[in-house]
C-alpha positions, 0 to 999 in steps of 0.5 A: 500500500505505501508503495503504491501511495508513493508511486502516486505521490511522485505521479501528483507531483509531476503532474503539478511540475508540468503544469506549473511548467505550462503555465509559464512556458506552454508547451516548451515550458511543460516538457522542460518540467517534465524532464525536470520532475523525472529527474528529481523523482530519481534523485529523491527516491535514492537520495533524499535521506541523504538532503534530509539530513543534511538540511538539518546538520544530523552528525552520525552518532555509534556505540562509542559517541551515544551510548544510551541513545544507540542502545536504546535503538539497537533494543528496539529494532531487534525487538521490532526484528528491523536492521539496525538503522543509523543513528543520528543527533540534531543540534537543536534545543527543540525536543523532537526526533524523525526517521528517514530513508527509502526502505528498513535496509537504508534507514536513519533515526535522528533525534535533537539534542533537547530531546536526549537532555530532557526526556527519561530513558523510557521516554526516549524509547518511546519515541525511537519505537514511533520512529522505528514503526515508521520505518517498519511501515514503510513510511519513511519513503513517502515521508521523505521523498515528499519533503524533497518533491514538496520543496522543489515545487515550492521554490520551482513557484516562485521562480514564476515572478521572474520568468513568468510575470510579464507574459500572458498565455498566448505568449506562453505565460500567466501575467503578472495576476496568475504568477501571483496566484500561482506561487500561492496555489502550486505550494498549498497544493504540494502542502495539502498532499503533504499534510494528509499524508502526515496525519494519518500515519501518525497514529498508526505509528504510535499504535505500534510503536507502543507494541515495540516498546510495550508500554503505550505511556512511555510515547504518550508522557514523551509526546506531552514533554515535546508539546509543550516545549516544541512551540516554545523553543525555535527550531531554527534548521526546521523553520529553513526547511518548512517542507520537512515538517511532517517528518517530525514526531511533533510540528517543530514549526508551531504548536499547532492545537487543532485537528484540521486539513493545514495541520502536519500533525494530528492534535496532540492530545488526541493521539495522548488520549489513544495511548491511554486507552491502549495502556488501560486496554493491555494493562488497566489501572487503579485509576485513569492515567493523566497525561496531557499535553501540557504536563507529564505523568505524576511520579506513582503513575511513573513508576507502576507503568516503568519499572517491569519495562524491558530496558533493565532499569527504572525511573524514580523520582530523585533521576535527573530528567534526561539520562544524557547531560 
């Protein structure tokens, strides 16, 4: 099914290059783009993992340089019976995290530095197994071969106010009134394409990233920490790449709240008010189990839910808030 998605995907998305392409060249214009979307097609499905990364300055991080974080992955892609992919570490104060790469054999998760800093060992699991299931799903090919595609119409748009403006169609343009509406039409449409696809996806990625890691409420008190931080703290490689976005875990853009079409990300605390229900569903409880996104498990929930965890250790209440510093 993701293959097919993404075979659709690439297909949308040259269309639009070609007609972006005739609008402002006629014919000649549309071939032009044709030849450029099939190249870009190409290079996106065996590089994009490649920009991606790039775009966000991930360093390459093993054993030696990031030994918890790498262990904690190396568990759950055996538990996940996924290769091990490469690991990676954003600069960025902004907690969040993003799995890329065309299928599981050429895969790479990437986490941000705030993200290592401020969440708990189980929490950080939580958040590699969303990640893995993305790669388990095969995900990351749509993810990420629309983030490169999604980019390169918007900037092939803009390119419209310098060769486009000042013809008409029957020269082979749009005038300076359809350029306008063009290079605000061709990026929502490429965005639209890229925001559904995003949301949907998210809460199938939490449901088996909870089965990796076993515990539901380790990705729902993970989600709640990035939420209320993520609209706080500026992610500066982020707001350079907006096409990149719905990679992430949570919008690293904006604390978007509401669920609707223009949002990369279903809200928040629906996806937290799932992972609760699943945990009761496997596990019940004494009592409702409060996360939202505006707070954190409380230390008696925390320790009931963690401390029978696959990982060898437990999370008490004297630990630092992130097992990295």
């Amino acid at each position: 099914m993701n293959f097919f998605r993404t075979a659709l995907l690439l297909a949308g998305m040259t269309a639009l290059f070609m007609a972006i392409g005739y609008m402002l060249g006629g014919s000649g214009g549309m071939m032009i783009a044709f030849i450029i979307a099939l190249g870009m097609n190409a290079f996106s499905y065996w590089n994009s993992d490649k920009m991606v990364l790039k775009m966000h300055n991930a360093v390459e991080v093993d054993a030696r340089t990031a030994p918890e974080y790498y262990e904690i992955v190396q568990k759950l892609a055996a538990e996940a019976q996924l290769p091990m992919p490469r690991v990676y570490v954003l600069d960025s104060e902004q907690p969040n995290a993003f799995a890329t790469g065309r299928n599981p054999q050429n895969a790479a998760v990437a986490a941000s530095t705030g993200l290592l800093n401020r969440l708990t060992y189980e929490e950080v699991a939580g958040v590699m197994a969303h990640e893995l299931a993305h790669i388990k799903n095969y995900d990351i090919l749509t993810m990420t071969v629309t983030a490169t595609l999604a980019g390169a119409v918007s900037m092939l748009a803009n390119f419209a106010m310098f060769f486009g403006g000042g013809r008409d169609r029957e020269g082979g343009g749009v005038g300076i009134i359809g350029t306008i509406a063009l290079m605000i039409l061709a990026p929502l449409a490429a965005s639209v394409v890229q925001m559904a696809i995003s949301r949907t996806r998210e809460y199938e990625a939490d449901k088996i990233g909870a089965q990796i890691c076993g515990q539901p409420i380790w990705l729902a008190s993970a989600l709640a920490k990035i939420a209320n931080a993520a609209g706080r703290e500026v992610n500066v490689t982020a707001e350079a790449n907006p096409a990149t976005a719905h990679m992430f875990i949570i919008n690293p853009l904006s604390g978007q709240k509401m669920d609707n079409l223009f949002s990369t990300h279903p809200d928040t605390q629906n996806r937290i008010d799932a992972l609760q229900a699943l945990q009761q569903e496997w596990y019940g409880s004494n009592g409702p189990l409060k996360v939202s996104s505006g707070g954190t498990l409380g230390a008696n929930q925390r320790r009931n839910s963690l401390d029978d965890g696959p990982w060898g250790r437990a999370t008490h209440d004297d630990e630092p808030s992130g097992p990295w510093g």
